[in-house]
N, C-alpha and C positions, 0 to 999 in steps of 0.2 A: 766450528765444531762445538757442538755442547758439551760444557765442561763439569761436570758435579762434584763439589770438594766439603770435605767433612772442617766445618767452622764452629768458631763457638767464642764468647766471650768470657774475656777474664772475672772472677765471683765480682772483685772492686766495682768493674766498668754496670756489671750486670746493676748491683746498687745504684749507682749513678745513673744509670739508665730508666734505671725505678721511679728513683726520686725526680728524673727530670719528668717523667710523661705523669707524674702525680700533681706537679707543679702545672702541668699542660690541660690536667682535668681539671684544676681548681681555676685555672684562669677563663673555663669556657664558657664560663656563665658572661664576661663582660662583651660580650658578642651579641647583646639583644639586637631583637629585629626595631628598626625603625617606624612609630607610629603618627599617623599624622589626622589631623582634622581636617572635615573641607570646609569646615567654616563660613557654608551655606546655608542662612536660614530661608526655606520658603515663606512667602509668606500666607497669609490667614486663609485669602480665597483670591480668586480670579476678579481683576479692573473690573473685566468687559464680561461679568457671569450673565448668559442669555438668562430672558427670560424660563419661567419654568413651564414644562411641556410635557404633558401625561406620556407622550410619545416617546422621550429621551429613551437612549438604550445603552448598554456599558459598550466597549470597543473591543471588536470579538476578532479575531484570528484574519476571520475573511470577510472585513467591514466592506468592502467593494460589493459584497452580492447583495449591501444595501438603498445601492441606486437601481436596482431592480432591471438589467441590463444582460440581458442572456450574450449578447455582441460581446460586453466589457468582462463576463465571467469570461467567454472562453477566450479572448487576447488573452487577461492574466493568467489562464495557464499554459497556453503559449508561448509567452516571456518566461515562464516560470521552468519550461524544456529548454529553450533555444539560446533567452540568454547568454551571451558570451562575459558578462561581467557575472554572472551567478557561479558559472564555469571556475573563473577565475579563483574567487571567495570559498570555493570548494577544495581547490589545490592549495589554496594557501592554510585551509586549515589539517588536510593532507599533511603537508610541510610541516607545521607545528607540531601535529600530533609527533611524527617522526621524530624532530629535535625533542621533544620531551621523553620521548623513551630512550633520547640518547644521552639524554642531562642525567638520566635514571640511571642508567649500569654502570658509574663512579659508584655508586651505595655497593656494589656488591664485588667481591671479589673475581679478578681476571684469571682464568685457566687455557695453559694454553697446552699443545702436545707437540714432539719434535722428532724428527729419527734423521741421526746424519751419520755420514760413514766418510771415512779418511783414509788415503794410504801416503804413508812418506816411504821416502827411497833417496839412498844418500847420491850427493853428485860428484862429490869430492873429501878428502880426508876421514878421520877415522874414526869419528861420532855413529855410536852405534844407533842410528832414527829409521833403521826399514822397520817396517809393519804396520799393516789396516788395523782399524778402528770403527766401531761401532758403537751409535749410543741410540738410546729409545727413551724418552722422557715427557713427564709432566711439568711443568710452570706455572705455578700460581702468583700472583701480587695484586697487593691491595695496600690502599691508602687510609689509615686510620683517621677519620673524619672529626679529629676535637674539637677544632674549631666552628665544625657547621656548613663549612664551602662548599660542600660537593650536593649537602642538602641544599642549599640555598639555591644553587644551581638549578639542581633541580627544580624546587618549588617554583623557581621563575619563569622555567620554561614551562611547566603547568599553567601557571597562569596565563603566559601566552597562548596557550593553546585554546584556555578560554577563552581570553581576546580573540583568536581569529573565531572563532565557533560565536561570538555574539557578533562579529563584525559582518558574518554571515548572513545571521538576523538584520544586518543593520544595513544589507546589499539589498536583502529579498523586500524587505520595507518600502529601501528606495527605489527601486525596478519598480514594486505593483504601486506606488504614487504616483513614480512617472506614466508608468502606461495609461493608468484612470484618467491623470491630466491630458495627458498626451492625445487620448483618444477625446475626450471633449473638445480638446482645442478643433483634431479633426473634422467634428462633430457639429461645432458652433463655427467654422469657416465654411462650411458646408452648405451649412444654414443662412450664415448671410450672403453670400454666392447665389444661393436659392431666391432669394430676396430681391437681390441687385439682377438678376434675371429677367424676375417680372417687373420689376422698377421700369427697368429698359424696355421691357414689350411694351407698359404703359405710356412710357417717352412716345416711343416709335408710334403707339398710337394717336397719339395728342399731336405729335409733328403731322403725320396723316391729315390731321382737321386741321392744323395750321396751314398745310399746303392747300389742302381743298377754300379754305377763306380764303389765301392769298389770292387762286386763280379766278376766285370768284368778283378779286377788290375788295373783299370786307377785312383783312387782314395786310397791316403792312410789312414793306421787308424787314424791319428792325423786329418786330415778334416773330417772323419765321428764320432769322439769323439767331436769337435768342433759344427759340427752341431747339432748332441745331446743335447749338451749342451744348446745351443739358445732354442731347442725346448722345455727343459723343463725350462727352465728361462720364455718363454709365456706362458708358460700354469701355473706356479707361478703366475704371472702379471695378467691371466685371472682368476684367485679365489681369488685375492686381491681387484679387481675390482668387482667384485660380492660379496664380503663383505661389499665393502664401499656401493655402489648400494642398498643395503640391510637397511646398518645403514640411510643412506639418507631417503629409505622410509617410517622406524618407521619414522625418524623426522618430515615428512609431514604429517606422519597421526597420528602424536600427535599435531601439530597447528590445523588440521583439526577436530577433538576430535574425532577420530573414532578409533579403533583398525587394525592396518595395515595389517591385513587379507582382510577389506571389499575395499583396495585402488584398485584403476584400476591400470594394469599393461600396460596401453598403451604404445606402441613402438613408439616414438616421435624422431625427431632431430632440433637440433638449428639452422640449414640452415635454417628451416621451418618458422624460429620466425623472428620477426622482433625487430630492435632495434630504437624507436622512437627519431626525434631530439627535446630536450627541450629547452624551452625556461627560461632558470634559471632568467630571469628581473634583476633589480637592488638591491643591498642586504640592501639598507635600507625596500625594499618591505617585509625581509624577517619574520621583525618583526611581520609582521601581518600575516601571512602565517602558521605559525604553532603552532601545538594546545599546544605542552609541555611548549611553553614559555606564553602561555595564561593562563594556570594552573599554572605555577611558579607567575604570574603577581597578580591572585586572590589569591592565598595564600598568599601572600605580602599585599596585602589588607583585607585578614582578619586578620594577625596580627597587623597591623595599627590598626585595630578595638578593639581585645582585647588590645593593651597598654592602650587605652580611657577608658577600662571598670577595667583594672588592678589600671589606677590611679582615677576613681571613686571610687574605694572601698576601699579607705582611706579617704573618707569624708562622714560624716553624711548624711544617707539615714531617709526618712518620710514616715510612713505609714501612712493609712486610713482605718479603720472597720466599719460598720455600717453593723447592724441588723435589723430585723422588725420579728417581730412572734407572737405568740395566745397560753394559756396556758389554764390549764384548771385544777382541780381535777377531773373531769370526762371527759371521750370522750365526749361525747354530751353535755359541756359545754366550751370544747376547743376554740372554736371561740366566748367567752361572753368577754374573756381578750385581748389588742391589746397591746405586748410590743415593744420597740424599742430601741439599743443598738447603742452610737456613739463614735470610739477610734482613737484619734491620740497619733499618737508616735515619737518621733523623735531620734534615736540612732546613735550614733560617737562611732567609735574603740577607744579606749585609751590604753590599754595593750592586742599584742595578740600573744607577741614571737617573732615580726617582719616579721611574716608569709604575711601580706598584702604589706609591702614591700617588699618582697621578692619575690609575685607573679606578681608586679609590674617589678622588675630588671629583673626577668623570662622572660617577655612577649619583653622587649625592646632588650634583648636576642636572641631571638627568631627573630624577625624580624630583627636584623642583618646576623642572617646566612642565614634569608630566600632571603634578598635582596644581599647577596654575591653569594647565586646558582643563582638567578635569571640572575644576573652579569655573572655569568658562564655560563647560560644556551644561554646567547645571543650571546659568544664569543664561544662557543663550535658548537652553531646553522650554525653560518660564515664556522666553520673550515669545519663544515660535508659539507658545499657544495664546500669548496674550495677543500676539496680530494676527491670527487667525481667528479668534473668537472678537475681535474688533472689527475685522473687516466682512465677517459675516453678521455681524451687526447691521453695519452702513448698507449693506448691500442690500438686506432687506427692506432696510428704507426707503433705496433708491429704487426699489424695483416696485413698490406701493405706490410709487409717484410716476415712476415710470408706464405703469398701467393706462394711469388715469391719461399720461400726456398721448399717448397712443390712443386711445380712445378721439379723444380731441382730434387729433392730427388729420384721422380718417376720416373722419364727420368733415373736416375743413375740407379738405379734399374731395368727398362727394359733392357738396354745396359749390366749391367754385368750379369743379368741371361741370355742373349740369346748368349752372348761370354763365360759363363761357361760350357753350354750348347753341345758347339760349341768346348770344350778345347782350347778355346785361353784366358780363364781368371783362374787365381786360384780362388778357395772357400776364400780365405782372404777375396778377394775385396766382392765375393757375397755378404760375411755374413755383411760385414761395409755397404755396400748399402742397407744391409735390415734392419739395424739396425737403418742407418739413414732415408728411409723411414718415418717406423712404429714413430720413435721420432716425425716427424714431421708431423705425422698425427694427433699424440696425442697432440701435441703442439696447433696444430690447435685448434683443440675440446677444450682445456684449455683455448686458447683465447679468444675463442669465446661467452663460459660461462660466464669467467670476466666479458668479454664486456657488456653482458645481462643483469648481475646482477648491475656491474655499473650503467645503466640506473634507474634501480630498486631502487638502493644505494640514486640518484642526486631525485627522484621522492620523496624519505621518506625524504631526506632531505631538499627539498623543501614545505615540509608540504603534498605532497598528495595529492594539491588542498584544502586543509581544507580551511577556511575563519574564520573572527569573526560572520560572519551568516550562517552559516553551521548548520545542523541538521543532524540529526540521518538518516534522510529518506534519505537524499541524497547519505548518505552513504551505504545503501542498509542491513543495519543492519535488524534482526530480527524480526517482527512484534510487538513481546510485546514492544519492544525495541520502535519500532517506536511508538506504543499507546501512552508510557508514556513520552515519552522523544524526543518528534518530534519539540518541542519548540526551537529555535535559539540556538547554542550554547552561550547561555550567551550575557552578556554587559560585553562592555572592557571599561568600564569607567577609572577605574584606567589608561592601556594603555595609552587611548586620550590623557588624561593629562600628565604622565609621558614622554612616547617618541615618543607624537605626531609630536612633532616638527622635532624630528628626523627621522621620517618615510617621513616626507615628502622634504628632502633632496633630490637633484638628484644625 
């Protein structure tokens, strides 16, 4: 039963009470938030800066439509529907939003409303307790926030909610790199399968003339064992390569979230693809640039947030209750009584196991190892694009040499089949010229794929094009996606301050 009783405090206690929550404002100042450096200098420029290239271009939202791949646009916006990990990254920032609107309504006063009805009836002796009871009431209470706790709270779970909203960013990124890879991998197995195909017709036909010399006598059985031998060694190579071919394309049509029955099997090659020149900028730019160290950033600021509320909650917190409500012994007399109920409180921990110190040293904890990944996350950020602009170096190297060795190989290859042909060469040399060919056919196709996905590699490690105003739309994410979640990614407040200074380094 709701009970409403007319309270009030003695004038002494009320001074005292005065003087204690005066003492409570003056102490609320020593509650600063906690501020930390990440004490990472970028440095000047990039090891491995490419050469310069009229061509370079900055890294835009939807750097994939710069392999010029109508196949690879429309996968990534098919991963970018089906996805089940984008799915995922979308609920969890669901979830956060929710807990941050619920860290929020401590800031604001709880109202509640009640109507109970009673009847006592005596069982024995001569207490006079028959009669119904009626009460109809409001409730209100609230926590007077001195020390900052309920803010903090709050703010932390804001910050999380940024964190999942760039970890979003930071799914969608890795989804459309894997698919790009993904699908070249497909793409360059394909292509050397293709390869190792006619490797093998040309086997079978070179065994063909070894048989026909053999029956003829001009060929002994050691060259026609010999060539056998090559030919079933290709045709090993050609269902090795149709295995991997195979596991490649589950892998894309599990980024893709489809079951690898409904994938196109289009016949594609990486001549056809283009490898764009980026413009990788300067790598203090790169702090702002991608979204996992934006996410590392606001997690660091919401445990900033909890230490404040961790070391709030060893000092005396103050409530407030106040009631209003109408009683009655009958319904229809409920509204003749008008009560009203007024409670302050003011409660200090004194014994509680050390449990509140403890969630204290937890949270100070915490935000050391989140500020040491953080540390990590921006020296780790550097390295991805120094071995991506390294190994797209090499590669171009290797693929300048590679040209020339191809060229050669082929020329060998014509020369000694049309002089074995001819009996002015043995089957030795054939069989090393086709040997070396076919390697450095496949060598090509190897290179080539690198090459591709390295671009793909310096792209994700570049952020993607992400920004700190980046949205969901831009990223061509989902529709639900986009309803909810079209909002900027986030404020980098924390950032500005932390390594504003250092971003703006040349």
């Amino acid at each position: 039963m709701m009970m409403f009783l007319r309270q009030g405090l003695p004038g002494y206690r009320v001074r005292t009470f005065a003087l204690f929550a005066s003492a409570l404002l003056l102490g609320a100042c020593a509650l600063d938030r906690p501020t930390v450096d990440p004490d990472v200098t970028p440095p000047p420029e990039w090891r491995y800066t490419p050469a310069a290239d009229p061509r370079q271009a900055e890294v835009d939202a939807r750097w994939w439509r710069r392999f010029g791949s109508e196949e690879l646009d429309a996968l990534v916006a098919r991963a970018e529907e089906g996805s089940l990990d984008l799915q995922a990254a979308v609920a969890r920032v669901g979830q956060a939003q929710a807990l941050a609107r619920v860290a929020g309504a401590a800031l604001v006063p709880e109202l509640e409303v009640g109507l109970d009805a009673s009847r006592e009836r005596r069982l024995s002796g001569d207490v006079e307790v028959e009669g119904d009871f009626f009460t109809l009431g409001f409730r209100t209470r609230y926590e007077l926030d001195f020390w900052g706790r309920n803010r903090a709270l709050r703010d932390a779970a804001q910050a999380e909610f940024r964190a999942s909203r760039f970890d979003l960013a930071t799914v969608c990124l890795t989804l459309t790199a894997g698919v790009a890879s993904s699908w070249l991998q497909v793409v360059g197995l394909r292509e050397r399968l293709s390869i190792a195909v006619l490797n093998l017709e040309n086997a079978e036909q070179v065994l063909a003339t070894v048989e026909s010399r053999h029956r003829a006598g001009a060929a002994v059985p050691l060259e026609l064992a010999q060539q056998q031998g090559l030919v079933a060694e290709q045709r090993r190579e050609v269902e090795a390569l149709r295995s991997e071919v195979g596991d490649s394309e589950v892998a894309l049509a599990t980024l893709l979230g489809i079951p690898v029955q409904r994938l196109s099997a289009q016949a594609g090659s990486l001549a056809g693809v283009d490898w764009p020149a980026i413009d990788a900028g300067l790598p203090a730019e790169l702090l702002m640039r991608r979204p996992d160290l934006a996410r590392a950033e606001a997690r660091l600021e919401a445990a900033n947030a909890n230490i404040v509320a961790a070391r709030a909650a060893l000092l005396p917190s103050i409530r407030l209750d106040a009631g209003l409500g109408f009683a009655g012994e009958r319904g229809s007399q409920l509204l003749d009584s008008t009560l009203y109920n007024l409670t302050g409180a003011v409660l200090a921990p004194i014994f509680n196991g050390g449990r509140l110190r403890a969630q204290r040293d937890l949270a100070e904890a915490q935000q050391l190892e989140l500020l040491a990944d953080y540390r990590r996350g921006i020296v780790a950020a550097f390295a991805d694009v120094e071995i991506s602009l390294n190994g797209i170096r090499g590669l171009d190297a290797q693929m300048a040499a590679q040209d020339e060795r191809l060229r050669r190989a082929r020329e060998a290859f014509e020369l000694a089949e049309a002089r074995y042909r001819a009996g002015a060469e043995t089957l030795l040399i054939l069989l090393d010229a086709q040997r070396t060919l076919y390697a450095a056919q496949d060598q090509q196709v190897r290179l080539r794929q690198a090459r591709l996905q390295a671009s793909v590699a310096l792209y994700k490690a570049l952020g993607g094009g992400w920004s700190p105003s980046w949205s969901v739309r831009d990223g061509h994410v989902a529709e639900q996606v986009v309803a909810e979640f079209a909002e900027a990614a986030g404020d980098l407040g924390v950032r500005r301050e932390s390594v504003g200074q250092v971003a703006q380094q040349p």
